[in-house]
C-alpha positions in Angstrom: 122.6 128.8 96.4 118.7 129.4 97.7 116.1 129.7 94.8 115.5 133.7 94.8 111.9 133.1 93.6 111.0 131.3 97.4 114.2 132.9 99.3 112.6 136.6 100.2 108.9 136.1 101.3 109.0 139.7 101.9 109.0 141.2 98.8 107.8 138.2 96.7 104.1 137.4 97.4 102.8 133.6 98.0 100.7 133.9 95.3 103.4 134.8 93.1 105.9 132.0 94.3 102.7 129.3 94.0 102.0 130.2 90.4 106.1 130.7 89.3 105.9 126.7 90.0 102.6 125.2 89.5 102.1 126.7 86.2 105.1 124.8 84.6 104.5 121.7 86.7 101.1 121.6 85.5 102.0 122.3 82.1 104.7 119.3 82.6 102.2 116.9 83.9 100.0 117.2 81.3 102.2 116.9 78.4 103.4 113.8 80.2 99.8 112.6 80.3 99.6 113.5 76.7 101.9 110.4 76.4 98.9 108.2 77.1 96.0 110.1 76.1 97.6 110.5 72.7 98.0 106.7 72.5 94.5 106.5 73.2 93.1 108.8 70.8 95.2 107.0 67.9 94.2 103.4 69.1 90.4 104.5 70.1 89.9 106.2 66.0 92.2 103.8 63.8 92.1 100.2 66.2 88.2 100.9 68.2 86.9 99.4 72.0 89.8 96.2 71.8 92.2 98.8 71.7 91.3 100.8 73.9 90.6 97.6 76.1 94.1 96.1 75.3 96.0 99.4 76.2 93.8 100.0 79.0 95.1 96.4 80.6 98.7 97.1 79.5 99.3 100.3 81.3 98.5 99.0 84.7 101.1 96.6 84.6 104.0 99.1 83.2 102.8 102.3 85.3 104.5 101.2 88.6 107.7 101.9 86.1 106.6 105.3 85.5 106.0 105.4 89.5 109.7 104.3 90.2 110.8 107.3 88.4 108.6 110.0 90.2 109.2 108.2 93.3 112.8 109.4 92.6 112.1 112.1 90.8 109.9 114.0 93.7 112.3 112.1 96.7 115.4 113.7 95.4 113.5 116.9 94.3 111.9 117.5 97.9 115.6 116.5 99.6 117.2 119.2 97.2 114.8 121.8 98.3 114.6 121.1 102.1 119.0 121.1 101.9 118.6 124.6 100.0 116.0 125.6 102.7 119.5 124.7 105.6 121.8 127.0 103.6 123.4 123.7 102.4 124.1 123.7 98.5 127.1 120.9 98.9 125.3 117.6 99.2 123.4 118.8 95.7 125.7 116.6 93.7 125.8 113.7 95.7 121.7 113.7 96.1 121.5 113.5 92.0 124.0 111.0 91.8 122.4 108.7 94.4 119.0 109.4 93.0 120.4 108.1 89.7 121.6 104.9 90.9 118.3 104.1 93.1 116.1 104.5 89.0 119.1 102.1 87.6 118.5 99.3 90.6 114.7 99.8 89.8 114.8 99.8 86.1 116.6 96.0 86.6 113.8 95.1 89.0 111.1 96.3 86.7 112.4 94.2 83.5 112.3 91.4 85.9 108.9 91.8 86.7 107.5 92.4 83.3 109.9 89.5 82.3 108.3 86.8 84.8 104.6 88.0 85.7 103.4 90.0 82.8 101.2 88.4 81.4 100.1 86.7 84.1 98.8 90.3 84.9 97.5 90.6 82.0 95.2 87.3 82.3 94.1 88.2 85.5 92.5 91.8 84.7 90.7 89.0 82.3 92.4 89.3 79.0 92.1 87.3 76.1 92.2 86.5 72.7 92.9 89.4 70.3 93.1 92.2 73.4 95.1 89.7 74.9 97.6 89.8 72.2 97.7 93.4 71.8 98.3 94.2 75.4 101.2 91.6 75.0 102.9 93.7 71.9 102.3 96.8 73.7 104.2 95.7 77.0 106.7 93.8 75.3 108.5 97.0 73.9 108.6 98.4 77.5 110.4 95.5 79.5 113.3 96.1 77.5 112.9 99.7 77.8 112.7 99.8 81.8 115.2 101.9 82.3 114.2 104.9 79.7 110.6 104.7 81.4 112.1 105.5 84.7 114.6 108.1 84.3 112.6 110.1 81.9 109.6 109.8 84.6 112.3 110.9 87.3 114.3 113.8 85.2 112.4 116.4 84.4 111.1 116.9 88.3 115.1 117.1 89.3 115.5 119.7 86.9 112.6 122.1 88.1 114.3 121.4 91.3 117.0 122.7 90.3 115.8 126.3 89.8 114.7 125.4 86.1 110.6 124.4 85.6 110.7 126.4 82.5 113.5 124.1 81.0 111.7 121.0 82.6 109.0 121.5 81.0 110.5 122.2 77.5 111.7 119.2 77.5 108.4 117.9 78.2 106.7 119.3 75.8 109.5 118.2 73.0 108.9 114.6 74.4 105.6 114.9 73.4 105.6 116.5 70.2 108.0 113.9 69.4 105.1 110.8 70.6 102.6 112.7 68.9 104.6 112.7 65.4 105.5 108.9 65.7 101.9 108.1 67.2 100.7 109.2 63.8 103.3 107.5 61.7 103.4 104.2 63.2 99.8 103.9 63.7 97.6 105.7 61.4 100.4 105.5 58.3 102.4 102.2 59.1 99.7 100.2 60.8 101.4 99.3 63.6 98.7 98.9 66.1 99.8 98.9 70.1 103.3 97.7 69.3 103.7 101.3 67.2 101.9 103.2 70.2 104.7 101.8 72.7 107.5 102.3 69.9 106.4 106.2 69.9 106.4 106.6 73.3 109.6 105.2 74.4 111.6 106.6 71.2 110.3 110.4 73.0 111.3 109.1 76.5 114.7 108.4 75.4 114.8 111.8 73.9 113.7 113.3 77.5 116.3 111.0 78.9 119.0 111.9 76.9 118.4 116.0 77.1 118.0 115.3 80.6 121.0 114.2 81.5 123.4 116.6 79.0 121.2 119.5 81.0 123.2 118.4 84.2 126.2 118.3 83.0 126.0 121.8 81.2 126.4 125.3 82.8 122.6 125.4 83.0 122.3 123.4 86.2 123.0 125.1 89.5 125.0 122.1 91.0 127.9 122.9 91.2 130.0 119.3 90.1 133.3 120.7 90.7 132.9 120.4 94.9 133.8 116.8 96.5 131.0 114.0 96.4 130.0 110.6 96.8 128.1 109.0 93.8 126.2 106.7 96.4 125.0 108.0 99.5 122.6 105.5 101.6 121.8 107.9 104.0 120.5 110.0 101.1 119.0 107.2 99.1 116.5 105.9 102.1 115.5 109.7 102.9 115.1 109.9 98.8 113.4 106.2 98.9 111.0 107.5 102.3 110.1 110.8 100.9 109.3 109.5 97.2 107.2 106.4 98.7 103.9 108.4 98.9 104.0 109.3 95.2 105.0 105.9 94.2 102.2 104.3 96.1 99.9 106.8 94.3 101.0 105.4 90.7 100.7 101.8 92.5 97.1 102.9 93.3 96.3 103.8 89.8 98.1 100.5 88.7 95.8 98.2 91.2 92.8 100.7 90.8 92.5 99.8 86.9 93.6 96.6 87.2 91.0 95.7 89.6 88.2 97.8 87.9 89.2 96.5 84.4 88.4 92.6 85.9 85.4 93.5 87.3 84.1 95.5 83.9 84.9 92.4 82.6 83.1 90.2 84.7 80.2 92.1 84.8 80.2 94.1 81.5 82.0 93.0 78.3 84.9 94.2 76.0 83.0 97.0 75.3 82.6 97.9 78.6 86.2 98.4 79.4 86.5 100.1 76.7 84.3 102.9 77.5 86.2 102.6 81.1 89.5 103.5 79.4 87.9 106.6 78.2 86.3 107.7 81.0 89.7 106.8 82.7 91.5 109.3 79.7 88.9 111.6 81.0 89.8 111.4 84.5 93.4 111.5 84.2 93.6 114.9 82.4 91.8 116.3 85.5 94.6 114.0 88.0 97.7 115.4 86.1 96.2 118.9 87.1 95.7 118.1 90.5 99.5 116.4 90.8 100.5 119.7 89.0 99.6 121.5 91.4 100.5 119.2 94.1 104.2 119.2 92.4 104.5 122.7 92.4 103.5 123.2 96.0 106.4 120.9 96.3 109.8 123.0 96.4 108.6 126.3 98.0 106.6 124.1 100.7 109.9 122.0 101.1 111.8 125.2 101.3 109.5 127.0 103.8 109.5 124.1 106.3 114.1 123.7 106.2 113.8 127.8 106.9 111.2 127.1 109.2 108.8 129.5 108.1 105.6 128.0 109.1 103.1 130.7 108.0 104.6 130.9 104.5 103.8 126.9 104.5 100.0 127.1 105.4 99.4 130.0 103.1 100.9 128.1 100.3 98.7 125.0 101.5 95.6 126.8 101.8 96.1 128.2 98.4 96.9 125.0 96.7 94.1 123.3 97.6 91.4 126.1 96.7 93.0 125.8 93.2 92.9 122.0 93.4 89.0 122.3 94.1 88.5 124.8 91.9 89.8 122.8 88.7 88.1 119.7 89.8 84.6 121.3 89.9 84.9 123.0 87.0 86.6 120.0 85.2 83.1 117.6 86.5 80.6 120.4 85.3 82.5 120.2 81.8 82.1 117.0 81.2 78.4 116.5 82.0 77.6 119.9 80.1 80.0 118.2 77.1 79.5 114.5 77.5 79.8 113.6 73.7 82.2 115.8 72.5 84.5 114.7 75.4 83.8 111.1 74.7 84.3 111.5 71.1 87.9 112.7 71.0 88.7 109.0 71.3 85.8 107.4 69.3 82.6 108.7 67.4 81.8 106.1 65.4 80.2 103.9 68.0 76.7 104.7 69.5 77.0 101.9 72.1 80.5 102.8 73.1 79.7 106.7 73.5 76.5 105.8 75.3 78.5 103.6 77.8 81.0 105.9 78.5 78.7 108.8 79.3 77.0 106.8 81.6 80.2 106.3 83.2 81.3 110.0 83.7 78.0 110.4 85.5 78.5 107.8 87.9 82.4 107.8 88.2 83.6 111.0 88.3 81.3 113.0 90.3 83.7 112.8 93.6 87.0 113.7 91.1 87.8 117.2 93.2 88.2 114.8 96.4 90.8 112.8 94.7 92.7 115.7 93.6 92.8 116.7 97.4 93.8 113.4 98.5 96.8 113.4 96.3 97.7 116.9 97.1 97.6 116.1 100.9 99.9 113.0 100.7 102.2 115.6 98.5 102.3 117.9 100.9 103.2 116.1 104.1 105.7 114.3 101.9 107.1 118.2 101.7 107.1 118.7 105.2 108.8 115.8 106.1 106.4 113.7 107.0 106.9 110.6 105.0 104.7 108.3 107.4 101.6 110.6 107.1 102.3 111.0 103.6 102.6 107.1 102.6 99.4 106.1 105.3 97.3 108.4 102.8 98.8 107.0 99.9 98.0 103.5 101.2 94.5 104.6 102.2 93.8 105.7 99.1 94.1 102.4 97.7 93.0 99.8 100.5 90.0 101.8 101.1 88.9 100.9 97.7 88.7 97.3 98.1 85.4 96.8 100.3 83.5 99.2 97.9 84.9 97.6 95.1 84.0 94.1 96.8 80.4 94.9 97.7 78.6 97.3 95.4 78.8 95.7 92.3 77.0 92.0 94.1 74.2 94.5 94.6 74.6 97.4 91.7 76.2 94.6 89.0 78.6 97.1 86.8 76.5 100.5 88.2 78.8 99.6 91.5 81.8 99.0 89.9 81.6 102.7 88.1 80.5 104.2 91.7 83.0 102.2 93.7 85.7 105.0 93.2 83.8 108.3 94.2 82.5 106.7 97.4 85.6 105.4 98.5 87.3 109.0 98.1 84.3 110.1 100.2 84.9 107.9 102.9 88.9 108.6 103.1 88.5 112.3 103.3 86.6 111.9 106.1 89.6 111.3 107.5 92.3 113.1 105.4 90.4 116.3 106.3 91.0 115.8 109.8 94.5 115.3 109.6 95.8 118.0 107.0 93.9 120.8 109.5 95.2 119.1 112.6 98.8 120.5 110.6 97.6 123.3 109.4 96.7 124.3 113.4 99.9 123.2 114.6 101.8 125.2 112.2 99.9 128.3 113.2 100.3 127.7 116.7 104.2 127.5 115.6 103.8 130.1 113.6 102.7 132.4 116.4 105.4 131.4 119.0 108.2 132.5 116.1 106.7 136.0 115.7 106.1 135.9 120.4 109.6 134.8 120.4 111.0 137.5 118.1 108.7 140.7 119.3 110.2 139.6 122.6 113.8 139.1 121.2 112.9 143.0 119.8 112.2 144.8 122.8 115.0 143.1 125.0 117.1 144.6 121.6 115.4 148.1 122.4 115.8 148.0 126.1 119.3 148.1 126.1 119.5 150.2 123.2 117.8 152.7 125.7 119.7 151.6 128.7 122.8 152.2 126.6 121.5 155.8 125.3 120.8 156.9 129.4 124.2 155.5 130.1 126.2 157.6 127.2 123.8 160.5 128.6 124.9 160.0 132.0 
């Protein structure tokens, strides 16, 4: 069955199609960044700067679990649309099944890791003493949860690829809710510290997990399990694997990103220091999940226009997507120097020093935030069209470029360099990114153009023999 909502461009406007999806997959990504932000603002009021430091090590070494799942998760999702786009509805069961077993094989490998090199990880970001020990609590809850890390990261993008974002991000939202409510009771009331923070939020993923899963075995889902299919398709998995890669590199990016700037804060700050990083990292994210919103709900339509072929739909949808991208990431950076302490103090007000150092950050951090958002949007969107290699070379880009700024500045700028490292790195890589997403965008047109040659052409030879057959019938 084709989605209705991206099936008849003709009487269904881009702009109507664009909004039908990013709206819920922004609304989705936030509430899943509410996961962490809401860990945050418990630890930063009731535990202060170490534990804000200790989560702020701890999630780098988890979050390439959280990228298994929306490696799968938008893989599976983009192969589901581009079928749909064919006409072919058949191999829907077969794509979810394979998709599930690819987050199982993962979810082994991740406890694995956490299980051997944890805290190694940990130690080399520069923990120690009392962060060290918190960071350890915090990650020990989520080696042996693997598997409900992943496939609640994965789920809810297969279900708004399956016709349903409202119902994705529902469950989302209850997720949430549900960390929010357990946040509260097993920090602020039980005292639990970081090993309550990673108790709330894999009790809500299991809940996502759970719901998940009974969705696509209900009447709800549009696969239709009753047709013949394989549960493990390799052909499937390595397009799933190739088409997902981008995205997981781009959680591997974060991963390295704060790992790298959170042993360099130390080096050249203190405690504090990467403390007031995890804020301003809070900060940033919440801007991020916007931009991979909007980047995920580009996603099906643009996966959708590119298996029917309709090339003009595609660069409309494009263009669009990263005006809004731009937009939010502007206004998002004038809202936080305009607001510096209130945004700082959602997660601490108690500490001069602390606020002061994080302010400082946002200025010199985030002023290049829009460009990141269009860096992740681009590697989204050749992902979308099929491109995996394009899509995987930003992705890797974005994270190797970092290293010679990251290198360099601060043995001139001490800690100014590492907080400017970022924003001049994303510079630099647009300068090339630029380049190649309106390289596509011209080819597409030029595409575009030969489609509607090809069928004006195909029109006339239809109304010349209409008219040779009208003369004959006269005759």
């Amino acid at each position: 069955m084709l989605d209705p909502s991206i099936e008849n461009t003709q009487t269904q406007s881009i702009s109507r199609t664009f909004w039908r999806y990013t709206l819920p997959a922004i609304a989705a990504m936030l509430v899943n960044g509410l996961y962490q932000i809401v860990d945050g603002i418990f630890i930063g009021h009731y535990i202060g700067f170490e534990g804000l430091a200790a989560i702020n090590m701890a999630w780098p070494v988890i979050y390439f679990m959280v990228g298994f799942g929306i490696m799968v998760g938008m893989g599976s999702g983009s192969l589901l649309s581009i079928q749909r786009g064919k006409g072919d509805t058949r191999a829907a069961p077969t794509i979810l099944t394979s998709s599930l077993m690819i987050m199982l094989g993962l979810a082994a490998i991740s406890t694995t890791i956490l299980i051997a090199c944890s805290d190694l990880f940990l130690k080399a970001q520069g923990g120690a003493g009392n962060t060290l020990v918190m960071a350890q609590e915090y990650i020990g809850v989520f080696t042996w949860g693997a598997v409900i890390t992943v496939i609640a990261s994965a789920i809810p993008l297969l279900i708004r690829n399956d016709e349903s974002p409202n119902i994705a991000t529902g469950l989302m939202v209850l997720g949430a809710v549900i960390n929010i409510a357990l946040d509260y009771l097993l920090i602020g009331v039980f005292d639990f510290g970081l090993l309550g923070a990673s108790m709330a939020t894999i009790s809500a993923q299991a809940v996502v997990c759970v719901l998940g899963l009974i969705y696509f075995c209900s009447a709800r889902s549009s696969i239709n399990w009753s047709a013949k299919f394989s549960w493990f398709n390799a052909s499937f998995a390595k397009q799933i694997v190739l088409l997902g890669s981008s995205s997981l590199f781009m959680y591997l990016y974060t991963s390295f990103v704060f790992a790298l700037h959170n042993r360099l804060f130390t080096e050249y700050g203190t405690p504090l220091t990467v403390g007031a990083f995890a804020i301003v990292g809070y900060l940033m994210v919440l801007y991020y999940l916007v931009a991979e919103g909007i980047a995920e709900g580009m996603q099906p339509p643009v996966s959708y226009y590119y298996g029917a072929e309709q090339h003009e739909n595609i660069n409309k949808m494009l263009k669009l997507s990263v005006k809004v991208t731009l937009i939010a990431g502007t206004s998002w950076v004038l809202l936080l120097n305009l607001l510096p302490e209130t945004m700082v103090g959602l997660f601490n007000n108690d500490d001069p020093l602390l606020i002061a150092t994080a302010i400082d950050g946002i200025k010199m951090h985030l002023f290049a935030m829009p460009l990141d958002g269009f860096i992740a949007l681009s590697s989204i969107y050749f992902m979308a069209t099929n491109q995996g290699v394009k899509a995987l070379v930003i992705a890797c880009g974005n994270m190797l470029i970092q290293l010679p700024f990251l290198m360099i500045l601060p043995k001139f700028l001490g800690v100014n360099g590492v907080w400017m490292a970022m924003p001049l790195s994303n510079i630099a890589l647009c300068l090339i990114v630029v380049p190649m997403v309106w390289l596509d965008i011209k080819a597409r047109a030029k595409k575009a153009n030969q489609a509607k040659s090809e069928h004006t052409k195909s029109e006339q030879t239809k109304s010349n023999k209409a008219e040779l057959n009208q003369a004959a019938v006269a005759l």
